[in-house]
N, C-alpha and C positions, 0 to 999 in steps of 0.2 A: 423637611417633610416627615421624618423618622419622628422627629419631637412633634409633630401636632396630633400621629398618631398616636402615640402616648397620651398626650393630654386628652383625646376624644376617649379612649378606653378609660383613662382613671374618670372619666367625669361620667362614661354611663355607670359607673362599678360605684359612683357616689351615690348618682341619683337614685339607682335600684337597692343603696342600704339603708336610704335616710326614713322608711316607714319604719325598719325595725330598729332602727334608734330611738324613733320615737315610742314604739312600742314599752321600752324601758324606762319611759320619762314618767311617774307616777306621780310628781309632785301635783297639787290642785292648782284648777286654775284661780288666779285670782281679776274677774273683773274689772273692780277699782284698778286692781294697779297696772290693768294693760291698758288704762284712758290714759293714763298719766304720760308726759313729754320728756324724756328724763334727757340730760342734756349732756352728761361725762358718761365716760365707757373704760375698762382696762379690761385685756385679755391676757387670760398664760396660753401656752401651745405649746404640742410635741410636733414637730418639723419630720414630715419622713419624703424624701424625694428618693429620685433613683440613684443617686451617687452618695448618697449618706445621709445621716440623721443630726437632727441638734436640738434646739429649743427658740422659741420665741414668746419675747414680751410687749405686747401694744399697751397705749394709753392715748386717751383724747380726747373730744370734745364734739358734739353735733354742732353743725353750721347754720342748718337749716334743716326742714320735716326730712329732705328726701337724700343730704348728703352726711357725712361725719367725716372731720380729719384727725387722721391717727397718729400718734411719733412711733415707731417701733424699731425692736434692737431683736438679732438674731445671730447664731453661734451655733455653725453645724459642721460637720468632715465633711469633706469633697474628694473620693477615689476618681481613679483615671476609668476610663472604657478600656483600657488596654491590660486595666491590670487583674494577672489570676494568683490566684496562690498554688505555690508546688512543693513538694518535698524531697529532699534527696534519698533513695531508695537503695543507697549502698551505705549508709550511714544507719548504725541502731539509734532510736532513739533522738532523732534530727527532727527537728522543728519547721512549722511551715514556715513560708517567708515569700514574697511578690519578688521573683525576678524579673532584674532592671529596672527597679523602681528606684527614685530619688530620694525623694521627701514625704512625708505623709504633711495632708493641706487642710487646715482650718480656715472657714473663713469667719468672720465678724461685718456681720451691717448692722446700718445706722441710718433710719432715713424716714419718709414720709409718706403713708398710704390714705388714699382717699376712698372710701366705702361709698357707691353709689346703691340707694335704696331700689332694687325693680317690681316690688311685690310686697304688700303686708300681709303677715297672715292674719285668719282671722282669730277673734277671742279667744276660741276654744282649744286651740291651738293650729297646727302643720307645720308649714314649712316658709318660711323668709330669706330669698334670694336679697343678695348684695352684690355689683357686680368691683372688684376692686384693684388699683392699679396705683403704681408709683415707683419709688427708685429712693436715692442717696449714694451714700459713700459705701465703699466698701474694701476691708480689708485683708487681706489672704496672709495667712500666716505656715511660711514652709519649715519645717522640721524634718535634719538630714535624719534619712531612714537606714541604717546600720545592721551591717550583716556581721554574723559569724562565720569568718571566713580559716577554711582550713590549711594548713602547713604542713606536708609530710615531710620525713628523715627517715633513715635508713639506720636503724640501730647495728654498730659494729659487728655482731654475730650474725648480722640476718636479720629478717624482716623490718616491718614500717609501724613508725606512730605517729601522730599530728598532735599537734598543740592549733587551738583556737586562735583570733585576732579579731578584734572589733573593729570594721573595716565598711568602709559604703561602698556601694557599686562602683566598680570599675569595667566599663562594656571591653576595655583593649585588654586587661590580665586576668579575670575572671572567669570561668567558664559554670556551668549549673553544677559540677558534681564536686567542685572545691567547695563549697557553700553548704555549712551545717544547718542554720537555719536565721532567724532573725533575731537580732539580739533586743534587750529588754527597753521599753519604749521611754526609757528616762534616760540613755545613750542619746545625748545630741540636743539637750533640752538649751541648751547654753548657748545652742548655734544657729535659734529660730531666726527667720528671714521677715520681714516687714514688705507686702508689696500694697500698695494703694491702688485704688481703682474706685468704679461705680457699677451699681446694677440697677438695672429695670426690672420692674416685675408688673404681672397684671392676672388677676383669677376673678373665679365664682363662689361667694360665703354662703352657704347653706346652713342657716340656724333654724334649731327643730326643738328648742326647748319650748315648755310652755307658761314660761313665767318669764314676763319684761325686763326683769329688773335681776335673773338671773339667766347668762349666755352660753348657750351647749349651740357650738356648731364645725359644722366641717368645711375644709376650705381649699379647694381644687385648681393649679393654674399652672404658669409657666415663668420662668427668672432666665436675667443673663447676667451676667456677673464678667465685667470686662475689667484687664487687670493690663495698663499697656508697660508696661516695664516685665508684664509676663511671669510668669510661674511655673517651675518645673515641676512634674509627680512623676513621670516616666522618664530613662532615657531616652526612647523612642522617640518622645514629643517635647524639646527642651522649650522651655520661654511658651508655657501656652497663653495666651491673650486673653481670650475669651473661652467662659464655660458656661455652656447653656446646660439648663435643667428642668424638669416638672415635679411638683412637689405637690404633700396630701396630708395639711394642717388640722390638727383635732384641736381643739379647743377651747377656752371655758372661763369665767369671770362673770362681772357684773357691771346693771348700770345703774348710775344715782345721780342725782341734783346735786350742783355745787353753786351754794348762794353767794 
């Protein structure tokens, strides 16, 4: 229920900013070229959802006037609900870091979207709803996340000093005030984890350019990304399965004839 409310706020926050996007479309229109049938499409996109950022690439083909099939490949971070970042407050100069955290999670998809037309707009320009859905493979890649973790002694005459240790969480010998902070994110690149899985997705493309054959649009919906051999980011939550999300794709490319 949490995630549909999401998705209702991001899609009224879409719909109430798509005049003033278009407000900054200055290009002319061109007539001729919004008769024309154009039959390939590629998009880039910057990916921002609630759990992290990435990037995505489409490419495809219309099928017919009112649908178009796309291939598309995406590559974004995926944080835990669970996780904040803290700092140790007896330490000078200690670094933040997410305690009992595992791994920091990339994922990778690979798969197929189909772009259903619900609206053209008209010549002059506005607004061109797509409603679109699909799924494929998907991959989650974990990377142990590595702390600096501290060591005190007791120097012979008196008092204490620590030496560092690159160390990952440990929930049974760790506590928050041994922990200097996080160590540097190319500790542990050697030890990335491979999980396989699939995800569904399905949204609303709102294109607001006003030229055919050039594509400005924003694009609002919801993904689930199931991984069954599971994937750890917290200790709290070891082996997660499934991670849902909603996400809020900006957009941009072109379309052209391929004879």
């Amino acid at each position: 229920m949490k995630l549909f409310y999401k998705i209702a706020i991001l899609l009224l926050l879409v719909c109430s900013s798509i005049p003033l996007f278009a407000q900054f479309d200055t290009e002319e229109i061109d007539t001729l070229e919004n008769m024309i049938l154009y039959n390939r499409e590629t998009t880039y996109a910057v990916v921002l959802h609630n759990l992290g950022i990435g990037f995505q690439y489409r490419t495809g083909k219309r099928i017919n006037y009112f649908k178009t099939r796309m291939i598309e490949a995406e590559f974004f971070t995926m944080r835990s609900y669970k996780q904040v970042k803290i700092i140790n407050p007896y330490v000078p100069d200690s670094r933040k870091y997410v305690y009992g955290k595992l791994n920091d999670a990339f994922f990778l998809r690979l798969g197929m979207v189909w772009k259903k037309l619900l609206n053209r707009k008209p010549y002059w320009g506005g607004v061109e709803l797509r409603a679109n859905y699909g799924g494929g493979l998907s991959l989650g890649f974990a990377k142990p996340y590595y702390l600096y973790v501290m060591y005190f002694y007791e120097y012979p005459g008196g008092g204490w000093y620590y030496t560092k240790r690159e160390e990952r969480f440990d929930p049974s010998q760790q506590s928050w005030d041994d922990i200097y902070g996080r160590a540097p994110f190319s500790t542990g690149l050697g030890e990335i984890t491979v999980h396989p899985g699939i995800y569904l997705k399905a949204g609303l493309n709102c294109e607001y350019g006003k030229r055919s054959t050039k594509i400005k649009a924003i694009e609002i919906g919801g993904s689930l990304d199931i991984l069954p051999t599971g994937l750890s980011i917290m200790a709290v939550n070891t082996d997660q399965i499934i991670f849902p999300s909603v996400y809020l794709n900006f957009s941009f490319g072109k379309r052209f004839n391929k004879y």
